[in-house]
Backbone as CSV, one residue per row, in Angstrom:
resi,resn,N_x,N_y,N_z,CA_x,CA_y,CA_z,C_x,C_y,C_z
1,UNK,0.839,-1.186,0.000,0.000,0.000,0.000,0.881,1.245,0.000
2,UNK,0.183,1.968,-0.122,1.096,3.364,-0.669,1.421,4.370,0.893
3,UNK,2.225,4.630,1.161,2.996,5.191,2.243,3.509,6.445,1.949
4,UNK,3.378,7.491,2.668,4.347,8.985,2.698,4.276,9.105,4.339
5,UNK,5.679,9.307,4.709,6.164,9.849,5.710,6.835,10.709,5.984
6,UNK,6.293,12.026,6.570,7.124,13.184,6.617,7.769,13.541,7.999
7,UNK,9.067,14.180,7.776,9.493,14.432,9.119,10.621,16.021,8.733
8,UNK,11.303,16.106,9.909,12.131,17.436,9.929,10.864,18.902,9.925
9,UNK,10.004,18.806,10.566,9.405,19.965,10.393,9.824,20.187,12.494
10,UNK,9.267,21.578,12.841,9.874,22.129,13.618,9.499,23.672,14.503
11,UNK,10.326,23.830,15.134,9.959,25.636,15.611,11.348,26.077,14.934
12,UNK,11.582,27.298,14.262,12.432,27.855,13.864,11.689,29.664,13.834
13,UNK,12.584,30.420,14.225,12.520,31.811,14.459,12.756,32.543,12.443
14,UNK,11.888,34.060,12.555,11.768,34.016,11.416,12.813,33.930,10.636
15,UNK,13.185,34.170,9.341,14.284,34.262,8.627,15.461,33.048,8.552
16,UNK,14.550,31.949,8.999,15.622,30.624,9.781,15.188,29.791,8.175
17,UNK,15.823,28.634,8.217,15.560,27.950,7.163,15.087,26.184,7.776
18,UNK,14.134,25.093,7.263,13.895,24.008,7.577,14.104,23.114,6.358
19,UNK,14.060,21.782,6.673,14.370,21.002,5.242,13.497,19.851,5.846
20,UNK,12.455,20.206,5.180,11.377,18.496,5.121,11.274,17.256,4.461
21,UNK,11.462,16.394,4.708,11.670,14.824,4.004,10.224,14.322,3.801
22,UNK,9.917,13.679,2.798,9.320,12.595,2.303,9.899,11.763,1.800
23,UNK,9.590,10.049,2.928,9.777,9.039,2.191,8.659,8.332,1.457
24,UNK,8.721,7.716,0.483,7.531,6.852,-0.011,7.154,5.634,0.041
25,UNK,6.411,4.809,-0.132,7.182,3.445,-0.792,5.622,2.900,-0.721
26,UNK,5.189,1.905,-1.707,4.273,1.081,-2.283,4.074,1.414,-3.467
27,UNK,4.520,2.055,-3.987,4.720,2.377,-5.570,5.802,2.877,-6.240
28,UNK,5.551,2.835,-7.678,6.950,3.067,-8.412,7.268,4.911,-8.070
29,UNK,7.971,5.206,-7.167,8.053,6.606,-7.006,8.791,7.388,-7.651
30,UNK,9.920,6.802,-9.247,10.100,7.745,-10.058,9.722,7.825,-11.109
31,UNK,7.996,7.245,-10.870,6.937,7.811,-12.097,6.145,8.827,-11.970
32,UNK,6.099,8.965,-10.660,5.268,9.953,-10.311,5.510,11.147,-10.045
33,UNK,4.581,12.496,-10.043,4.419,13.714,-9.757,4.776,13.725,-7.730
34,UNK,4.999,15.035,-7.463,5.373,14.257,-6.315,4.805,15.899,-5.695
35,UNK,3.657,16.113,-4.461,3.689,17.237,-4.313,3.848,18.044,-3.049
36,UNK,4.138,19.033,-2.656,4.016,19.797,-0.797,2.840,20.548,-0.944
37,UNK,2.240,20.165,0.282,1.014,21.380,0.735,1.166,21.576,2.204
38,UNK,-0.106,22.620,2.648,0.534,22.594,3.642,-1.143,23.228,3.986
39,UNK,-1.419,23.190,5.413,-2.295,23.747,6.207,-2.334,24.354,7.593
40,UNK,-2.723,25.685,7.394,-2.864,26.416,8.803,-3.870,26.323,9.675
41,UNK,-4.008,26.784,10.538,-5.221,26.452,11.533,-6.258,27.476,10.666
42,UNK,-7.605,26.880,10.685,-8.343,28.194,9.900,-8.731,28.285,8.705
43,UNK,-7.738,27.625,8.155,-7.684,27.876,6.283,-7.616,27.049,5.756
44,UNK,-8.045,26.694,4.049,-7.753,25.577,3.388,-6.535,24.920,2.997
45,UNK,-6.386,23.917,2.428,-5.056,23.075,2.478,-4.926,24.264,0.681
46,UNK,-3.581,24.102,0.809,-2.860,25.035,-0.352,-1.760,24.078,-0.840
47,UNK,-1.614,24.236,-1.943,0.009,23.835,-2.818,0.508,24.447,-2.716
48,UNK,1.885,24.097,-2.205,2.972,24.899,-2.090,4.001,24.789,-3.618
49,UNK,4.304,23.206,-3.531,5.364,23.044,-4.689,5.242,21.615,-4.922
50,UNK,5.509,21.448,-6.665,5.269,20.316,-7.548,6.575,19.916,-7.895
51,UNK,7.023,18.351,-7.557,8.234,18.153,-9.003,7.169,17.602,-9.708
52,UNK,7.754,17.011,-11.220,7.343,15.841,-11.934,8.144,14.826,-11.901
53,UNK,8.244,13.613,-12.288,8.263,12.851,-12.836,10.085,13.218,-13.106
54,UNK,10.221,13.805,-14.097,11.181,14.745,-14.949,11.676,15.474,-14.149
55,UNK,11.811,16.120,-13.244,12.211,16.790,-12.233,12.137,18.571,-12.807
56,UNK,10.992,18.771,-13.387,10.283,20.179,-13.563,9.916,20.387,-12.119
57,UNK,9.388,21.603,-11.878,9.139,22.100,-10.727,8.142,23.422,-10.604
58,UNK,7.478,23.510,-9.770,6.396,24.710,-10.033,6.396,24.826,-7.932
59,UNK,5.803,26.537,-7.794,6.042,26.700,-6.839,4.928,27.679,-6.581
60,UNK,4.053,27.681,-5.634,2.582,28.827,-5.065,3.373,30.408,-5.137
61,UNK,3.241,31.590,-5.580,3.628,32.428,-5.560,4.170,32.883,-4.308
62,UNK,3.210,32.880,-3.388,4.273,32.718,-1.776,5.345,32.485,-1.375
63,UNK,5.869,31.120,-2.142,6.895,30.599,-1.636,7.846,30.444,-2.784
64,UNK,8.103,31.467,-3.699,8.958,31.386,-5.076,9.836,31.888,-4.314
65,UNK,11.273,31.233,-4.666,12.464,32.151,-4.454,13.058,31.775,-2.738
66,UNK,12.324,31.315,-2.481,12.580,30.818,-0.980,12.676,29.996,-0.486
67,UNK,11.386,28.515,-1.211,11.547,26.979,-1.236,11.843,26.706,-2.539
68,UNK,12.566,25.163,-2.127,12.740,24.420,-3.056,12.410,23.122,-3.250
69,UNK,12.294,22.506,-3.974,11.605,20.781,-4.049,12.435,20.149,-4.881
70,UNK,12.743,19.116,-4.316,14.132,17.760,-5.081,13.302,16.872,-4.661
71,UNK,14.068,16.189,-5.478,13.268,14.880,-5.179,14.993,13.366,-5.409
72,UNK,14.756,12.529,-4.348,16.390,11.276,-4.689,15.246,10.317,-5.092
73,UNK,15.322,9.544,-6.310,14.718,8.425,-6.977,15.201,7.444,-6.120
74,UNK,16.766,7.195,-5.988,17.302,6.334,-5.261,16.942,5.854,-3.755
75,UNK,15.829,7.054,-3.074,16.065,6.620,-1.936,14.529,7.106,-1.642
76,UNK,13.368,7.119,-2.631,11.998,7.265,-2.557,11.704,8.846,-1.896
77,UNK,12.805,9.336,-2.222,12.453,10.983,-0.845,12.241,11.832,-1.941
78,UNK,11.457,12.494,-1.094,11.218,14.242,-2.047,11.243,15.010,-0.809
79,UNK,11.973,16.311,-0.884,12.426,17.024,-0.429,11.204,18.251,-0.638
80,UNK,11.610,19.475,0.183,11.411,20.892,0.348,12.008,21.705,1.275
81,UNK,13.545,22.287,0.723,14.250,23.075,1.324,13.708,24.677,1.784
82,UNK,13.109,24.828,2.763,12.620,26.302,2.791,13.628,27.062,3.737
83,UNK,14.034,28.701,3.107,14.622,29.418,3.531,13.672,30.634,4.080
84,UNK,14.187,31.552,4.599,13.643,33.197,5.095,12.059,32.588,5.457
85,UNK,12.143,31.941,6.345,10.897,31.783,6.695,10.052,33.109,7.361
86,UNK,8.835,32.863,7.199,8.131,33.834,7.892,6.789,33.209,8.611
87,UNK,6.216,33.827,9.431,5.162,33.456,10.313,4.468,32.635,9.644
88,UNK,3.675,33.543,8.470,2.852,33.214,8.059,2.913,31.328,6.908
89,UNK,4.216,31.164,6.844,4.587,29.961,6.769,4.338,28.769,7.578
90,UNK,3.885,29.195,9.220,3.305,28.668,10.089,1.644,27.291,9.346
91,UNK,2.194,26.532,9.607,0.893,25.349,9.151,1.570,23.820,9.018
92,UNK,0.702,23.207,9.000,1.061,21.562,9.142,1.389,21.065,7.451
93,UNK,2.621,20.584,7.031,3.177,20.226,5.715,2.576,18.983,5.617
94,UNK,2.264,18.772,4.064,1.770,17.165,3.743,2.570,16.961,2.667
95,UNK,2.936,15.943,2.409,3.267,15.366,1.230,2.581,14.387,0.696
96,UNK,2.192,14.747,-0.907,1.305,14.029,-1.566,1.651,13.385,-2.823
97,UNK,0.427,12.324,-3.332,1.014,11.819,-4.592,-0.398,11.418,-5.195
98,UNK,-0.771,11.946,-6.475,-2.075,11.781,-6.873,-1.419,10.290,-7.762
99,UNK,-2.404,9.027,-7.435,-2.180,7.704,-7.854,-3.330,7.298,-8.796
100,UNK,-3.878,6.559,-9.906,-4.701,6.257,-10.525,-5.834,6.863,-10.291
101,UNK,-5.433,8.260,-10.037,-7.105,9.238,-9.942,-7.612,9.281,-8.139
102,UNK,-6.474,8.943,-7.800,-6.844,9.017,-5.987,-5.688,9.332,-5.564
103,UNK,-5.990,10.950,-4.194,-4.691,11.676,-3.353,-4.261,10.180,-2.186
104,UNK,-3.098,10.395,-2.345,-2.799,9.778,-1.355,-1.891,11.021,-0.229
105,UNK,-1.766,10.822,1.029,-1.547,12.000,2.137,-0.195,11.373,3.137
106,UNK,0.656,12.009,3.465,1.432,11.503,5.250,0.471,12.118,5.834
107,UNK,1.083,11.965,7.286,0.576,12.389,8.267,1.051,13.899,8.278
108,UNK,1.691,14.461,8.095,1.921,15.742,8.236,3.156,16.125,9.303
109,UNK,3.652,17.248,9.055,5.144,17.403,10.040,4.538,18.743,10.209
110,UNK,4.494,19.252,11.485,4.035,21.134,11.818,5.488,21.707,11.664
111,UNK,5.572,23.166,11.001,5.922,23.743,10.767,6.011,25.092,11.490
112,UNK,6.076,25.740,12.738,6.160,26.803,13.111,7.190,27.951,13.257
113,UNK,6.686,28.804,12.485,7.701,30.178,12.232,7.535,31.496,13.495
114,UNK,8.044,31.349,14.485,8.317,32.463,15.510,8.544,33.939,14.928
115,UNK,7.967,34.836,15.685,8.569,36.351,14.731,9.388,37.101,15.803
């Protein structure tokens, strides 16, 4: 069955940087799209950042220039390096993978940005 596990999320003060892991595994994970979202208390779940497959990349206007998303084939992980954090970065990270027309979810790693 299909698995995402996220970890490295954290308290970090603003302007600090975090690096979140996803591992995968029950499927072929360098066929797939691979994606970060994230949710605050309050608000709807948002995309943050996409690889593909191909290792293209797309990023929520928010977070251009600041995160980044890799992904190691070798070792089922996809990454999201975020720098200059800010408060409002504050929310619970998911890592996702849309599979034969169905999201699959981790559990989520919280993310809190101190000001």
């Amino acid at each position: 069955q299909v698995q995402l596990v996220e970890s490295g999320g954290g308290l970090v003060q603003a302007g600090g940087s975090l690096r979140l892991s996803c591992v995968a595994s029950g499927f072929t994970f360098s066929g797939y799209a691979m994606r970060w979202y994230r949710q605050a208390p309050g608000k709807e779940r948002e995309l943050v950042a996409a690889i593909t497959s191909g290792g293209s990349t797309n990023y929520a206007d928010s977070v251009k220039d600041r995160f980044t998303i890799s992904r190691d084939n070798a070792r089922n992980t996809v990454y999201l390096q975020m720098n200059s954090l800010k408060p409002d970065d504050t929310a619970v990270y998911y890592c996702n993978v849309q599979r034969l027309g169905f999201p699959y979810w981790g559990q989520g790693t919280q993310v809190t940005v101190s000001s």
